[in-house]
N, CA, C and O atoms as a Maestro MAE file, in Angstrom:
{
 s_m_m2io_version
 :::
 2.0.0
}

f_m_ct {
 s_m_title
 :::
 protein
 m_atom[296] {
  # First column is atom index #
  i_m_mmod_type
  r_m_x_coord
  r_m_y_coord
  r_m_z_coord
  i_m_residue_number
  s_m_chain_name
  s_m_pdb_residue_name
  s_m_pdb_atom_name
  i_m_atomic_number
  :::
  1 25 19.976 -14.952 61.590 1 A "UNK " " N  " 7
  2 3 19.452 -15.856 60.578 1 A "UNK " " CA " 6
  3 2 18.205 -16.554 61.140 1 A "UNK " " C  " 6
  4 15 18.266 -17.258 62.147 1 A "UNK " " O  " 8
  5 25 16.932 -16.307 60.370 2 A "UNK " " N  " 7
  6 3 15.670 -17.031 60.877 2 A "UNK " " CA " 6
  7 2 16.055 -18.531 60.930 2 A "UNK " " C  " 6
  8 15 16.848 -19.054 60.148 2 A "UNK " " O  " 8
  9 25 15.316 -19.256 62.079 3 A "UNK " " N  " 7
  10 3 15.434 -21.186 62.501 3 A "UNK " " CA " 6
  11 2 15.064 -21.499 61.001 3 A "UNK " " C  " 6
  12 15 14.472 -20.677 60.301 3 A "UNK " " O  " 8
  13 25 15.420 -22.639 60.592 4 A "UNK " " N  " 7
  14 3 15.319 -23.608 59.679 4 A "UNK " " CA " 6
  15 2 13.854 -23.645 59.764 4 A "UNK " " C  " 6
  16 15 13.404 -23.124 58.743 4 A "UNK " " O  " 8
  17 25 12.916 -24.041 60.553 5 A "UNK " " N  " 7
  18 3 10.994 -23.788 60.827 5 A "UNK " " CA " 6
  19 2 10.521 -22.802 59.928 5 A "UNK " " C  " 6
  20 15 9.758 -22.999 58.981 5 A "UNK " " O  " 8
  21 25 11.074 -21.618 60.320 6 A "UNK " " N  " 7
  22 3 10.450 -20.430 60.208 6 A "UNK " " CA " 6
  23 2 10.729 -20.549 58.177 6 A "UNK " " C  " 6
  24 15 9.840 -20.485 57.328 6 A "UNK " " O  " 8
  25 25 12.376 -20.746 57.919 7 A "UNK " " N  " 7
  26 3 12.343 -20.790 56.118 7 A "UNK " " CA " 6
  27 2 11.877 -21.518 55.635 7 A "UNK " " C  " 6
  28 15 11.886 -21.385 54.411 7 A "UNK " " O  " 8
  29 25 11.078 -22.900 56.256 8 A "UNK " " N  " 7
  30 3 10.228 -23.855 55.458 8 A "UNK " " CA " 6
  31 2 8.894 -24.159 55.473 8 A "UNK " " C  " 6
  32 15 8.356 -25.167 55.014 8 A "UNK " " O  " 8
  33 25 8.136 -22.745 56.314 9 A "UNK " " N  " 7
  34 3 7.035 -22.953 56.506 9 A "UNK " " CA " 6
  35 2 6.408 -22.567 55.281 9 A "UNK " " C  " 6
  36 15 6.916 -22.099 54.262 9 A "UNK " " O  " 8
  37 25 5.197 -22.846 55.554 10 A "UNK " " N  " 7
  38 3 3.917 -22.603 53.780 10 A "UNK " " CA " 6
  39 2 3.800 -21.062 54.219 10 A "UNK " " C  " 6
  40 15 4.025 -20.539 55.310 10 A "UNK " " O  " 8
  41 25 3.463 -20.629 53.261 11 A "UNK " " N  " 7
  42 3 3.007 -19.350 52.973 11 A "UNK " " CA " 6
  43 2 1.467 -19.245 53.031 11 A "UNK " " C  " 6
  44 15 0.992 -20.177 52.382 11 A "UNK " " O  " 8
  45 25 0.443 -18.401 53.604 12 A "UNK " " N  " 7
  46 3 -0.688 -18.762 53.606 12 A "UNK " " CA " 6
  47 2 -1.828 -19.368 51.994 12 A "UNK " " C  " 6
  48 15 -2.926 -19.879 51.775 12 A "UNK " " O  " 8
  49 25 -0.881 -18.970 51.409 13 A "UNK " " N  " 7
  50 3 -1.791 -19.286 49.755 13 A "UNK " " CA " 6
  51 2 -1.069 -20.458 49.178 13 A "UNK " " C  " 6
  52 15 -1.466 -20.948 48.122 13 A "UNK " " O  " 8
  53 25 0.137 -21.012 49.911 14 A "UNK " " N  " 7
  54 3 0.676 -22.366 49.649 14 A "UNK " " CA " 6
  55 2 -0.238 -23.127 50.485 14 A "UNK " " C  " 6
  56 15 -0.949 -24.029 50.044 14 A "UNK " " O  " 8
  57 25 -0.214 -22.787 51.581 15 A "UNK " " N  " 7
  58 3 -1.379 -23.872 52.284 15 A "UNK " " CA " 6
  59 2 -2.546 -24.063 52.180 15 A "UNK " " C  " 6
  60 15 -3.024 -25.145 52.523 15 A "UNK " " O  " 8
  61 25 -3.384 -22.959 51.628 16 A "UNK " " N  " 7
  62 3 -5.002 -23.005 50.852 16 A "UNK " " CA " 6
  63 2 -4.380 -24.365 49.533 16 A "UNK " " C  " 6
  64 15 -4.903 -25.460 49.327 16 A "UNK " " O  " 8
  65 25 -3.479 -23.932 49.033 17 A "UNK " " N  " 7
  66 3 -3.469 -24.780 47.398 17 A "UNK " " CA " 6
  67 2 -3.508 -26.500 47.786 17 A "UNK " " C  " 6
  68 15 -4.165 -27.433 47.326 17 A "UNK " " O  " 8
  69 25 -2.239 -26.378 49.090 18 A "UNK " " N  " 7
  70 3 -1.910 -28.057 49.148 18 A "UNK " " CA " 6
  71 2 -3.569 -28.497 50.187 18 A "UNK " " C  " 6
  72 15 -4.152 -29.577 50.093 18 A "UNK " " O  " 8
  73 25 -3.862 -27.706 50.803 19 A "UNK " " N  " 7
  74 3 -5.046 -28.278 51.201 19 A "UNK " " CA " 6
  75 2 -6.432 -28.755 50.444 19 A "UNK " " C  " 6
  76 15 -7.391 -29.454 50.774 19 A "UNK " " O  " 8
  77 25 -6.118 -28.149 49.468 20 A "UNK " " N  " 7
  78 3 -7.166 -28.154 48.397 20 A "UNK " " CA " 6
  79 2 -6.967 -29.310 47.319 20 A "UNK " " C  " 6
  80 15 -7.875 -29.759 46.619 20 A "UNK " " O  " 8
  81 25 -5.945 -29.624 47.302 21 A "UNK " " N  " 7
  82 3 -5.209 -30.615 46.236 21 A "UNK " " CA " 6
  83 2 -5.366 -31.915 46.988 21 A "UNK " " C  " 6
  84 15 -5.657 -33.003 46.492 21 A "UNK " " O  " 8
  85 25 -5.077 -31.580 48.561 22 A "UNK " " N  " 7
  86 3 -4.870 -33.509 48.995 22 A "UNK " " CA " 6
  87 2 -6.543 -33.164 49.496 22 A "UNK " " C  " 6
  88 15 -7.135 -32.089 49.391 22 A "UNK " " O  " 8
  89 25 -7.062 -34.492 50.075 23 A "UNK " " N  " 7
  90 3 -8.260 -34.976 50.460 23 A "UNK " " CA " 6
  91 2 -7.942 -35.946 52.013 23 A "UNK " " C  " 6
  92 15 -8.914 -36.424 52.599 23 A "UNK " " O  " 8
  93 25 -7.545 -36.005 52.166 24 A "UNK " " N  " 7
  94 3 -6.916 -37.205 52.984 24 A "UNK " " CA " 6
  95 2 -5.466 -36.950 54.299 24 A "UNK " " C  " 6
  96 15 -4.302 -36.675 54.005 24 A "UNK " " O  " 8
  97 25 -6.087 -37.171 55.873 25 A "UNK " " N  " 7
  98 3 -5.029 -36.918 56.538 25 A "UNK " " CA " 6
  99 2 -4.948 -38.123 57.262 25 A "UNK " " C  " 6
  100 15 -5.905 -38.826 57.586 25 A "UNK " " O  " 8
  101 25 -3.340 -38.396 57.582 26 A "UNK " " N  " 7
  102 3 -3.300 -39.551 59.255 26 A "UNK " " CA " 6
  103 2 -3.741 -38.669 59.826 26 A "UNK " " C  " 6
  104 15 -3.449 -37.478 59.722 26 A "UNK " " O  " 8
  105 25 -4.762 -39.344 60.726 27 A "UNK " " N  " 7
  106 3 -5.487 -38.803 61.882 27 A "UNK " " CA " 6
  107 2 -4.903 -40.026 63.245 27 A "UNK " " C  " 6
  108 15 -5.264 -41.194 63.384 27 A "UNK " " O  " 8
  109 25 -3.677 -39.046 64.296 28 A "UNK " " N  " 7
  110 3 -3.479 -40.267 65.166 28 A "UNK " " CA " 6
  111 2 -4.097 -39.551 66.634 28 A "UNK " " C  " 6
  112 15 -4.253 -38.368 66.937 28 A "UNK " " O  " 8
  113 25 -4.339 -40.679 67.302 29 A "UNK " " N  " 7
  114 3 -4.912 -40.385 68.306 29 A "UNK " " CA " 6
  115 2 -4.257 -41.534 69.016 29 A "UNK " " C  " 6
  116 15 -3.686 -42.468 68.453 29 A "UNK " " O  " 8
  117 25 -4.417 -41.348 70.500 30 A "UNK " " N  " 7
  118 3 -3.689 -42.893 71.169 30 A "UNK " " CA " 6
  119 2 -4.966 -43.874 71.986 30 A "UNK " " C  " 6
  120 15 -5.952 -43.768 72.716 30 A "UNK " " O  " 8
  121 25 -4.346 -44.603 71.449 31 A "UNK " " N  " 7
  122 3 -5.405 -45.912 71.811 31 A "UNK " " CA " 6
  123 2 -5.239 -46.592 73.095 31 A "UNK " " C  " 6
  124 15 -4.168 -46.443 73.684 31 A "UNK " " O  " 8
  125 25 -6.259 -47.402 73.664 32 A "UNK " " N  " 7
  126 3 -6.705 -47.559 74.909 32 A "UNK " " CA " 6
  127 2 -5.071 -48.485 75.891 32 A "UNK " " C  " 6
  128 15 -4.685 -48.494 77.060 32 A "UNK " " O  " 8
  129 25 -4.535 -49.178 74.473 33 A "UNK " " N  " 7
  130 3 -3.178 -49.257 74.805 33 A "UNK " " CA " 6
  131 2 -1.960 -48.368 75.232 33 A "UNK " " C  " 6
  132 15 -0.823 -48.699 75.567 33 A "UNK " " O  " 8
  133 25 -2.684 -46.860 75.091 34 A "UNK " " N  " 7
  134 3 -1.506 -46.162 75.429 34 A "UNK " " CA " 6
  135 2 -0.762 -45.618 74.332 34 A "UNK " " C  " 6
  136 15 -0.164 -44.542 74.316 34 A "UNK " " O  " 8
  137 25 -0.906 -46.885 72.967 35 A "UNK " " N  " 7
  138 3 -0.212 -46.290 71.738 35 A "UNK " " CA " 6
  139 2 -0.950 -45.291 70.622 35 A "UNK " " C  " 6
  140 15 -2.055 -44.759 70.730 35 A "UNK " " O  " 8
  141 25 -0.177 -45.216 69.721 36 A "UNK " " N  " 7
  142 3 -0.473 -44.398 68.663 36 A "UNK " " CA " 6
  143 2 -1.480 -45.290 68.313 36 A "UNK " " C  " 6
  144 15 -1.350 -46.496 68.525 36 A "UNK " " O  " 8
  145 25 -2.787 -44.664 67.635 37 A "UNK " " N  " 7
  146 3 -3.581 -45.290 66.708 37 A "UNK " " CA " 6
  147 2 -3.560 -44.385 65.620 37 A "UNK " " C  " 6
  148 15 -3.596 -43.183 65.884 37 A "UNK " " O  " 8
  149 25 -3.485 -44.921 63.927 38 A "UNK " " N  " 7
  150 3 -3.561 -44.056 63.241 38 A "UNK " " CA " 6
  151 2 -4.527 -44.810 61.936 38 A "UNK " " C  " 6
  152 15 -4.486 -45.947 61.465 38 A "UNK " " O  " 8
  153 25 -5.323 -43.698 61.640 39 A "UNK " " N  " 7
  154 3 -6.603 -44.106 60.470 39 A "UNK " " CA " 6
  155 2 -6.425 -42.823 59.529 39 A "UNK " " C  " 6
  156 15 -6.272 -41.724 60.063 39 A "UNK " " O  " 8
  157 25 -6.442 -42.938 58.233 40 A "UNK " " N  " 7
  158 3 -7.091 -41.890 57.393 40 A "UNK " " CA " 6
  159 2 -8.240 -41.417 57.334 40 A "UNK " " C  " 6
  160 15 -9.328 -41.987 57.262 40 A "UNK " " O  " 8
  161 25 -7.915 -40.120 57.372 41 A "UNK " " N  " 7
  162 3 -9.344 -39.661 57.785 41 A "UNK " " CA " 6
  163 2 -9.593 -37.987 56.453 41 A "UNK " " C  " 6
  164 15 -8.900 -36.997 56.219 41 A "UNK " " O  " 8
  165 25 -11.059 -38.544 55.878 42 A "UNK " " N  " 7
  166 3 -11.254 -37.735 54.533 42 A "UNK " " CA " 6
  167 2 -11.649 -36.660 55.162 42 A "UNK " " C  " 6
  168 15 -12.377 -36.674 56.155 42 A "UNK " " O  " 8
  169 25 -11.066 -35.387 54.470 43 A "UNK " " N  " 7
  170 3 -11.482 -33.999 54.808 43 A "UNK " " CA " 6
  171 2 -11.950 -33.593 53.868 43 A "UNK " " C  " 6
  172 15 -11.937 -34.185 52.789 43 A "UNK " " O  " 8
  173 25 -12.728 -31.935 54.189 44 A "UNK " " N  " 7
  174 3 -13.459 -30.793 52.948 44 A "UNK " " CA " 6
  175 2 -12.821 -29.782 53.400 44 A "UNK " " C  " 6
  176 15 -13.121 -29.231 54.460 44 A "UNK " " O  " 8
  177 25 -11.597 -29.321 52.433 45 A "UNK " " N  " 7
  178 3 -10.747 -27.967 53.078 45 A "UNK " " CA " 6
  179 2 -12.339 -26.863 52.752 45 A "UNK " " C  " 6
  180 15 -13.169 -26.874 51.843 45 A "UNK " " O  " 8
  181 25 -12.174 -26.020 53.991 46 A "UNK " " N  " 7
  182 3 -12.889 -24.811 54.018 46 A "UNK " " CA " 6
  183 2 -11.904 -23.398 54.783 46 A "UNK " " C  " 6
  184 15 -11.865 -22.980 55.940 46 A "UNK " " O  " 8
  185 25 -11.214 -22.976 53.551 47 A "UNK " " N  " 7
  186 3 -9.911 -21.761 53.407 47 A "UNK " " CA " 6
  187 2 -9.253 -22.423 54.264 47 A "UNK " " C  " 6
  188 15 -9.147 -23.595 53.901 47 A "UNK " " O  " 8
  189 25 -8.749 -22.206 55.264 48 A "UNK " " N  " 7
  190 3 -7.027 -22.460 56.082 48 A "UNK " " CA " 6
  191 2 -7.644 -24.107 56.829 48 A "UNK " " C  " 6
  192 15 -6.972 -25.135 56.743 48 A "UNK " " O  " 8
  193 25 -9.377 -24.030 57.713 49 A "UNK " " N  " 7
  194 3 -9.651 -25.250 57.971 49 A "UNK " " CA " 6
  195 2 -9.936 -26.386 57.076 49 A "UNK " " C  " 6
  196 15 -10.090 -26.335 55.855 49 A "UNK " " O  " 8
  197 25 -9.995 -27.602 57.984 50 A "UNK " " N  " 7
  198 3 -10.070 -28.731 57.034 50 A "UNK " " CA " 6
  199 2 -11.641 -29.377 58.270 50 A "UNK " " C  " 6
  200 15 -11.805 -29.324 59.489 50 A "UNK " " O  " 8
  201 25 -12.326 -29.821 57.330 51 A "UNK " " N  " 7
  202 3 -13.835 -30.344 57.878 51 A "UNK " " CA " 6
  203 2 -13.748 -31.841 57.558 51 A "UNK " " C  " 6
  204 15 -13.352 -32.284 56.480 51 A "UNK " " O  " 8
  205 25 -14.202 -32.656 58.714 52 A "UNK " " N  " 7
  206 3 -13.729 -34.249 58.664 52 A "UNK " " CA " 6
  207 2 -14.792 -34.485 59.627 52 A "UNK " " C  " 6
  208 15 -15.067 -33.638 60.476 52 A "UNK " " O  " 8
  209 25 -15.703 -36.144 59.490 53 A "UNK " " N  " 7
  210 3 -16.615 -36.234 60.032 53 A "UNK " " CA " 6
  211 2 -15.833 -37.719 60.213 53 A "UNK " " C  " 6
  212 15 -14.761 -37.966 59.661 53 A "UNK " " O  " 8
  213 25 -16.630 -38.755 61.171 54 A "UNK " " N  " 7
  214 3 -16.522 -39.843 61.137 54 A "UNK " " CA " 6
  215 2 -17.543 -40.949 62.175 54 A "UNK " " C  " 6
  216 15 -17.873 -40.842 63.356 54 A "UNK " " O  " 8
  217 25 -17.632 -41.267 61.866 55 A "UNK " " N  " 7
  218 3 -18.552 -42.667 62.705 55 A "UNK " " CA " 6
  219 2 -18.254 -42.391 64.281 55 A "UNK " " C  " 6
  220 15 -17.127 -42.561 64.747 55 A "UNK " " O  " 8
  221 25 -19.772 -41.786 65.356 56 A "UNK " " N  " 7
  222 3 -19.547 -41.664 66.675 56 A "UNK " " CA " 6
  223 2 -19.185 -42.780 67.229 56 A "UNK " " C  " 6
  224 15 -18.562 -42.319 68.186 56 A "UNK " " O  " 8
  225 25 -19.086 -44.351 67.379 57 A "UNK " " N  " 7
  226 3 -18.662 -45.197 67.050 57 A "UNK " " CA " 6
  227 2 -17.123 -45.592 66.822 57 A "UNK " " C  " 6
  228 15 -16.602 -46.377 67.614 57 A "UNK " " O  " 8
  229 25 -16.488 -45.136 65.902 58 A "UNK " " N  " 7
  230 3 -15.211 -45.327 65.501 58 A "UNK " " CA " 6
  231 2 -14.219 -45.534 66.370 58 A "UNK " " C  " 6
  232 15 -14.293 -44.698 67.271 58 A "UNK " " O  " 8
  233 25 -12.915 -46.604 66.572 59 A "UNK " " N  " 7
  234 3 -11.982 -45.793 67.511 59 A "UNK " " CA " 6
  235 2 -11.303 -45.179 67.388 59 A "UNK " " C  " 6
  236 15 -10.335 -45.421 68.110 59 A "UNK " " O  " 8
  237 25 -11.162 -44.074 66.578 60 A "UNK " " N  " 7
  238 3 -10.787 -42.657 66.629 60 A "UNK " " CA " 6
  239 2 -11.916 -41.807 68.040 60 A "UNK " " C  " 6
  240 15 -11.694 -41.338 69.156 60 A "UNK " " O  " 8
  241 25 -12.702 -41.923 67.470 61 A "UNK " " N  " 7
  242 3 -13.762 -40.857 68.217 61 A "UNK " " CA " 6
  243 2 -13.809 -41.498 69.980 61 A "UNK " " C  " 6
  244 15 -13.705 -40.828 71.007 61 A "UNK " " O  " 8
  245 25 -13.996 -42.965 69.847 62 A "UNK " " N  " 7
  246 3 -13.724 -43.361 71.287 62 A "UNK " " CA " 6
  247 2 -12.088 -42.813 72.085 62 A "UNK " " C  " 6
  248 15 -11.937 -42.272 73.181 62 A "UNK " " O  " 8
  249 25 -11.101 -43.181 71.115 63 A "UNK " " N  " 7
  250 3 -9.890 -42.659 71.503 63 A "UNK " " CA " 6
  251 2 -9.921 -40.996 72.153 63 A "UNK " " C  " 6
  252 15 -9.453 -40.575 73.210 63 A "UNK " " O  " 8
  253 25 -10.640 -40.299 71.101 64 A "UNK " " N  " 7
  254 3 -10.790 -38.957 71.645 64 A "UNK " " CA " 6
  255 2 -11.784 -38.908 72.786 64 A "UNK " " C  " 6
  256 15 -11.983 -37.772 73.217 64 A "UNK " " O  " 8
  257 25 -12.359 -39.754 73.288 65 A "UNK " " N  " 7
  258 3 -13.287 -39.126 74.393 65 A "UNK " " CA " 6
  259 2 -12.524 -39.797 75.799 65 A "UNK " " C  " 6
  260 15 -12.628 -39.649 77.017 65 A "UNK " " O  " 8
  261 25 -12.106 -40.214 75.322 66 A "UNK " " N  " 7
  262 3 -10.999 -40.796 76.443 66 A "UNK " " CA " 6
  263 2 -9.591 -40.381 76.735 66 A "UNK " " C  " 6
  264 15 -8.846 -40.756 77.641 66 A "UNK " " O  " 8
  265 25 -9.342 -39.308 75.526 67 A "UNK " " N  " 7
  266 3 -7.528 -38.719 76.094 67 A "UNK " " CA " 6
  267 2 -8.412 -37.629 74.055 67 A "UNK " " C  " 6
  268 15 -8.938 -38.018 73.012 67 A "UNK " " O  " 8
  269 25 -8.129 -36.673 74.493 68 A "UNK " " N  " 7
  270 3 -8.555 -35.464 73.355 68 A "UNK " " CA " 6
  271 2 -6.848 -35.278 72.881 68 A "UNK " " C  " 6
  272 15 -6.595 -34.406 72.049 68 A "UNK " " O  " 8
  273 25 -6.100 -35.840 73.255 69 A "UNK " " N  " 7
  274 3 -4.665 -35.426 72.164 69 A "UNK " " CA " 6
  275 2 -4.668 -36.043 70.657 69 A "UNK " " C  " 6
  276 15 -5.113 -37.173 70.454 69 A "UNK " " O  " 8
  277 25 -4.194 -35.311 69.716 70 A "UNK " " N  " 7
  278 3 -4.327 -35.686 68.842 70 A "UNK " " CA " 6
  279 2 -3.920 -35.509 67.665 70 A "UNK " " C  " 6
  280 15 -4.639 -34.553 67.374 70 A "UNK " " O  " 8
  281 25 -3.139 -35.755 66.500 71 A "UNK " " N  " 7
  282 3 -2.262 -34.950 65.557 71 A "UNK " " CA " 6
  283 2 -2.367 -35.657 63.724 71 A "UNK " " C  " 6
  284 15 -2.201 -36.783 63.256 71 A "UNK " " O  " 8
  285 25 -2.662 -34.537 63.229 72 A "UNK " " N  " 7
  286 3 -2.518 -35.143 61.731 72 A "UNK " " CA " 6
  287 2 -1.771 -34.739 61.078 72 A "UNK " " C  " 6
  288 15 -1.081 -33.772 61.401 72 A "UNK " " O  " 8
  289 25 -1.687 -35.255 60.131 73 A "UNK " " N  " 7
  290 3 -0.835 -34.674 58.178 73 A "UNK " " CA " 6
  291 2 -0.621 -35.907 57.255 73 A "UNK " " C  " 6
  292 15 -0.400 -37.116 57.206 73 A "UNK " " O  " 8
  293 25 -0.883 -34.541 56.423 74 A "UNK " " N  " 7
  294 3 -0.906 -34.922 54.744 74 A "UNK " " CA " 6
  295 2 0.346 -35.871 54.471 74 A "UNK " " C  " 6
  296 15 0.564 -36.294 53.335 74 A "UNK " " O  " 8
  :::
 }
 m_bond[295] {
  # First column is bond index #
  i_m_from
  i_m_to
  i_m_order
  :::
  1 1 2 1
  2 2 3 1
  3 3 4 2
  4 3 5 1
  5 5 6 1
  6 6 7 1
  7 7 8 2
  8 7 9 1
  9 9 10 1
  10 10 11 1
  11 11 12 2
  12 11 13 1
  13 13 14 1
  14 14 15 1
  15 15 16 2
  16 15 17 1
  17 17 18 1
  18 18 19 1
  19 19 20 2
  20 19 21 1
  21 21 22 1
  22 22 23 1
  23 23 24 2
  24 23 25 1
  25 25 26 1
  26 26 27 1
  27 27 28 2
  28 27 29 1
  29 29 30 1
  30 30 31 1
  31 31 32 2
  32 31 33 1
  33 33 34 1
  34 34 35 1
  35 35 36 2
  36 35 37 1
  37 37 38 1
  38 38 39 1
  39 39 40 2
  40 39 41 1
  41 41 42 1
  42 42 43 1
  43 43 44 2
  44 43 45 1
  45 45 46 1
  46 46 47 1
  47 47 48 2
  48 47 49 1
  49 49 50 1
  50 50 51 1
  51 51 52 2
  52 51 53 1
  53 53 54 1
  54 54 55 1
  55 55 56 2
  56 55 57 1
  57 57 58 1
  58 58 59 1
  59 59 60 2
  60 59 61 1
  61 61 62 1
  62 62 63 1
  63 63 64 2
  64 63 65 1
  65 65 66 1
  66 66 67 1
  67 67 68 2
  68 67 69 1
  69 69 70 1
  70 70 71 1
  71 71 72 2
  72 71 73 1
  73 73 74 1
  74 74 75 1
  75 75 76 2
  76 75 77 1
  77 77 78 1
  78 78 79 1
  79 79 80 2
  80 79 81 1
  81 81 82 1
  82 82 83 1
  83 83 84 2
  84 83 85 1
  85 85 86 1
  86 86 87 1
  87 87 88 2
  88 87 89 1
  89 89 90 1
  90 90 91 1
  91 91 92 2
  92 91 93 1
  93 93 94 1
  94 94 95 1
  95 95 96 2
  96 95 97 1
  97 97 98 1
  98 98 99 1
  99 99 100 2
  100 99 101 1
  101 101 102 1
  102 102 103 1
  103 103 104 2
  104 103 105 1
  105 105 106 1
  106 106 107 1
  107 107 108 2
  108 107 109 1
  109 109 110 1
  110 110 111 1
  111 111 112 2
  112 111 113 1
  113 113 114 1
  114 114 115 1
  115 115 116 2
  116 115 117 1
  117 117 118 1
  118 118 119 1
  119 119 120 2
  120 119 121 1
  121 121 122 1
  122 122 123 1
  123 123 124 2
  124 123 125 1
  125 125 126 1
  126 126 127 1
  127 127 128 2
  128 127 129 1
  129 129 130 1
  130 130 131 1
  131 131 132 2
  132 131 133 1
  133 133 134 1
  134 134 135 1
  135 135 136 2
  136 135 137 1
  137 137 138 1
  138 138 139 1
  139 139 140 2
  140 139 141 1
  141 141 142 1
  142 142 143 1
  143 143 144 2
  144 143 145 1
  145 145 146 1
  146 146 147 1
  147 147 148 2
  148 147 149 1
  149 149 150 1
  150 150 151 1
  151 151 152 2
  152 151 153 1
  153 153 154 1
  154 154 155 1
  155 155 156 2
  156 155 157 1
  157 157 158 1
  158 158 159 1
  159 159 160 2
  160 159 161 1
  161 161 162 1
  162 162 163 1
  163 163 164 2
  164 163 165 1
  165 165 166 1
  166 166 167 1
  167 167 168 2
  168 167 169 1
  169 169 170 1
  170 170 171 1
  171 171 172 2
  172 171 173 1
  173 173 174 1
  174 174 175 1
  175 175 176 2
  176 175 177 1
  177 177 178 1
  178 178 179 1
  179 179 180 2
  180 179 181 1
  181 181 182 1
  182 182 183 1
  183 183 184 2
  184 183 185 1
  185 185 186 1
  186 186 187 1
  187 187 188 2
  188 187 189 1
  189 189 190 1
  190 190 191 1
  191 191 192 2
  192 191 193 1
  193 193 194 1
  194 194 195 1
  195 195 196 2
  196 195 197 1
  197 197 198 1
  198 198 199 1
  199 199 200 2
  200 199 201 1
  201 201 202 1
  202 202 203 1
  203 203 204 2
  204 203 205 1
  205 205 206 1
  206 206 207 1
  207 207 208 2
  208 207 209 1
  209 209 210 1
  210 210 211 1
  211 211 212 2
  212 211 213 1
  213 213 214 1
  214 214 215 1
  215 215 216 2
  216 215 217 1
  217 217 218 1
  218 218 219 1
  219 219 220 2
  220 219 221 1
  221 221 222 1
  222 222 223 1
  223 223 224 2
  224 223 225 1
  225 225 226 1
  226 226 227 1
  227 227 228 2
  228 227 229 1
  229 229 230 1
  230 230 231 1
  231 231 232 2
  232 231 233 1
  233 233 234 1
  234 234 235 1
  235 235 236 2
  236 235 237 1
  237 237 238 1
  238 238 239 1
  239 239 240 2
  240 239 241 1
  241 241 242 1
  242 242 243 1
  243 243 244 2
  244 243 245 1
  245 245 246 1
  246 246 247 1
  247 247 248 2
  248 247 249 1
  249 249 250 1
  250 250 251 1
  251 251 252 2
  252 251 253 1
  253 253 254 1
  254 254 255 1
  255 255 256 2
  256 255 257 1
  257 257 258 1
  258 258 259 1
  259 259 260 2
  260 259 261 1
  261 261 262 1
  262 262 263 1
  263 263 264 2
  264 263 265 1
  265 265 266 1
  266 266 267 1
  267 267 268 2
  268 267 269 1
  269 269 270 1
  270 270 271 1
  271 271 272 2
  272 271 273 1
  273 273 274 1
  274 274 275 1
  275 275 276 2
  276 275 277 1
  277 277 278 1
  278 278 279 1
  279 279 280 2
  280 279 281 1
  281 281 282 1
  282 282 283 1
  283 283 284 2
  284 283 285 1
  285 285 286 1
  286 286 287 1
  287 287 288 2
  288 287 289 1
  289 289 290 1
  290 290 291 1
  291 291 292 2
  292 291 293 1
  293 293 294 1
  294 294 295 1
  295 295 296 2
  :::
 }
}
């Protein structure tokens, strides 16, 4: 019997649709505290990727130049 993962994943043309439908991900990254930082962050789905810009500036972008881990969703 396939893992529980494997029967609830998207199908590749389920995930073009829901990417296309939302606009908007938590974008977390960890902050200079060590913790989670989390901001919404607007995307432009382009097919399976999602394109997101933001202020070089921001602390998102500082967070990333200082520890590159990093995780989103809808």
């Amino acid at each position: 019997m396939p893992s529980r993962r494997v029967q609830i994943r998207m199908s590749d043309e389920e995930l073009e649709r829901f990417l296309a439908q939302e606009r908007t991900v938590t974008c977390a990254t960890v902050g200079p505290n060590g913790r989670p930082h989390l901001m919404p962050l607007w995307y432009v789905p382009e097919g399976r990727n999602m394109l997101a810009w933001t202020f070089a500036k921001s602390q998102k972008t500082r967070n990333l130049e200082r520890d590159p881990h990093a995780s989103g969703w809808s």
